[in-house]
N, C-alpha and C positions, 0 to 999 in steps of 0.2 A: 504494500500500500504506500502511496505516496502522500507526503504529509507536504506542504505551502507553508515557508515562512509570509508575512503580510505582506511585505512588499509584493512575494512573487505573488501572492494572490489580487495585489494594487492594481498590477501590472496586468493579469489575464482581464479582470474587471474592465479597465481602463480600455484595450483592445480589444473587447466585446461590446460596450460603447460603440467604438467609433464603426465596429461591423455594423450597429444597428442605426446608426445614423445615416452612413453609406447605403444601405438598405431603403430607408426612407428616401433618399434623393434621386436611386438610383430610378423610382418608378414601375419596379418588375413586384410582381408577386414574391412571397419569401420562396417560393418552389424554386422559381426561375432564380432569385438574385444565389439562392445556396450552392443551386445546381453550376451557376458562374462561376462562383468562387470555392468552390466545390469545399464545400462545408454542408457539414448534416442538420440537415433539417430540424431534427429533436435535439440538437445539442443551441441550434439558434434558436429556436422557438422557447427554449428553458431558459437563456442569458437574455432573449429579450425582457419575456415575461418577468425576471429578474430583475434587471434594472430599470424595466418601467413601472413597478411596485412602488405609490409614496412612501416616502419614510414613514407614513404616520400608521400605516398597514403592515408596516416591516414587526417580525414578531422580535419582544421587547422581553429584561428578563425585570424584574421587578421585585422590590425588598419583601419580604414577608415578615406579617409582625403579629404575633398570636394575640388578640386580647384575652383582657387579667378574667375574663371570665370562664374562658375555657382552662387556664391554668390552677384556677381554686378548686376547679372538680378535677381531680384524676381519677381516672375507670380504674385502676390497678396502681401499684406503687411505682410512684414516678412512670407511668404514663398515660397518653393524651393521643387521642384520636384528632388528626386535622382535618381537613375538607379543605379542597382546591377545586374550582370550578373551574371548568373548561370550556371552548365552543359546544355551541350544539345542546346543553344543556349537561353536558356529563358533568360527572365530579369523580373526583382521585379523594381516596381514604388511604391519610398514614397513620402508622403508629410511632409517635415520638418519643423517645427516652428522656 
């Protein structure tokens, strides 16, 4: 497996850009402009989709702060059931030490 320092990943980002900008001016369908520059399909259509994602859509990681009310009941000694909501309506059950 190959692991990306940031740069090299700056760098592939940065040059997946400018393919999808090239793309836009060029005026061809993505079929025709991949098939030109003979780039796969599935691999432009994930780096477009990619970086035409707003940042505000981009997934985010976020602090987690238990309130003192789930900490005054412990289910068992020293622990504590969380709940994480997720899209879609799920939720994630931990058990915290």
């Amino acid at each position: 497996m190959e692991f990306r320092t940031t740069s090299q990943h700056s760098v592939v980002h940065v040059n997946w850009q400018q393919q999808v900008r090239n793309w836009k001016a060029s005026g061809l369908s993505q079929k025709q402009f991949c098939r030109r520059e003979s780039l796969a399909l599935s691999t432009f259509s994930y780096w477009k989709c990619r970086i035409e994602i707003p940042e505000a859509q981009k997934v985010k990681f976020f602090p987690l702060s238990v309130p003192p009310s789930i900490t005054q009941q412990p289910l068992a000694p020293k622990c504590r059931t969380l709940y994480f909501p997720f899209l879609y309506g799920k939720k994630r059950e931990v058990l915290a030490h």
